[in-house]
C-alpha positions in Angstrom: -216.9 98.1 128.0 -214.2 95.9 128.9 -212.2 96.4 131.8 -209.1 95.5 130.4 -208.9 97.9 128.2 -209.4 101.2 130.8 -206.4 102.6 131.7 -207.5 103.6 135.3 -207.8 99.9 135.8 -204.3 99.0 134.6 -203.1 101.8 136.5 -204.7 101.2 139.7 -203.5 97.4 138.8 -200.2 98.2 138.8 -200.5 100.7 142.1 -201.6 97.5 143.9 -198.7 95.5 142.7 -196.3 98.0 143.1 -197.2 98.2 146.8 -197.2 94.7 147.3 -193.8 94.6 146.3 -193.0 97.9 148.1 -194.1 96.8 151.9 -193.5 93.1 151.7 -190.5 93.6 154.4 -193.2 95.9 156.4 -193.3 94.4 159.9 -196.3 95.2 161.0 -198.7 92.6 159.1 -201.8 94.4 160.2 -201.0 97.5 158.5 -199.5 96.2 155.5 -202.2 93.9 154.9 -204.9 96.6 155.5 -203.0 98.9 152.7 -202.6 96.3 150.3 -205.9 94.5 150.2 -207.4 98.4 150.1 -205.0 98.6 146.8 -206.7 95.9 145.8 -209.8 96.7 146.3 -209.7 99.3 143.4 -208.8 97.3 140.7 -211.1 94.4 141.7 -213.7 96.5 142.1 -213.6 98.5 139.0 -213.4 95.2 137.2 -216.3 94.0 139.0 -218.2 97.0 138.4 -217.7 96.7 134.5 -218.6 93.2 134.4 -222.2 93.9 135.4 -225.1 94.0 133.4 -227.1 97.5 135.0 -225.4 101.0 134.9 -226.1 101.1 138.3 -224.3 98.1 139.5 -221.6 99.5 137.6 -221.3 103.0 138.9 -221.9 101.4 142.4 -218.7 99.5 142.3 -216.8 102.3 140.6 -218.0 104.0 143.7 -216.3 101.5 145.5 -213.5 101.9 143.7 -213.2 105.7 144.3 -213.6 104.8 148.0 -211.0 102.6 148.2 -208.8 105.6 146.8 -209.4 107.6 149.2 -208.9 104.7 152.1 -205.8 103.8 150.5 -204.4 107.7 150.3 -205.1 108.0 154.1 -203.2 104.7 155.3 -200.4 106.0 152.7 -200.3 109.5 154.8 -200.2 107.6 158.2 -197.8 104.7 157.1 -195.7 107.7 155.7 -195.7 109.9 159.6 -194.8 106.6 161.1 -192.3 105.5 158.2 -193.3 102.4 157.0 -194.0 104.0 153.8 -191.0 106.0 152.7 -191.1 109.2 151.3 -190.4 109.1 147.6 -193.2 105.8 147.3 -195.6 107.4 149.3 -195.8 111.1 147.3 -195.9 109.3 144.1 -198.8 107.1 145.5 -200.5 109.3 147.0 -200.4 111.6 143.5 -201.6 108.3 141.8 -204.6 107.6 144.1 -205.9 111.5 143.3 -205.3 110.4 139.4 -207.2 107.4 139.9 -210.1 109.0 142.0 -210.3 111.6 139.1 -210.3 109.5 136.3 -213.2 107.2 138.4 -215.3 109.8 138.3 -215.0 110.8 134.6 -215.7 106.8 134.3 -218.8 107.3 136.6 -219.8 110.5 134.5 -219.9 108.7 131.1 -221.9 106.0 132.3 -225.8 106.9 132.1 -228.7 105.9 133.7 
């Protein structure tokens, strides 16, 4: 299956770029840079995960993946309750991560042993 061609990894590719865009002003590097190479963790990692040879491989790093969902919702909650994130980007992200998560694991369901 090629990864190019799922739409949780175009999805979760454009998340990432839409929060590098989103935070580049952020003045706190370490957070920013935390959030955004968690972003990108999830598209890499699916990616990854769907270049490998073994089902296993592959639903380990769509594991990953789904990890790195949930680490990115949680710095999107506290980067919103100290605004660096506002509001608006941070409900719609945070509604795209639990999208993402959910279509993982229908991804990690269809792939048998």
């Amino acid at each position: 299956m090629d990864f190019e061609k799922l739409e949780v990894w175009h999805r979760s590719k454009a998340l990432s770029v839409a929060m590098y865009r989103a935070l580049a002003d952020c003045p706190d590097y370490g957070f920013r840079n935390q959030l955004t190479r968690s972003a990108l963790s999830v598209p890499s990692n699916i990616a990854e995960g769907m270049e490998r040879a073994g089902n296993a491989e592959k639903r380990y790093f769509l594991s990953v993946a789904k990890g790195s969902c949930a680490e990115v919702r949680t710095q999107l909650m506290v980067g919103q309750e100290i605004d660096y994130v506002e509001q608006a980007f941070a409900a719609h992200w945070i509604h795209e991560t639990r999208e993402l998560s959910r279509m993982l694991t229908g991804l990690i369901n269809r792939i048998t042993e």
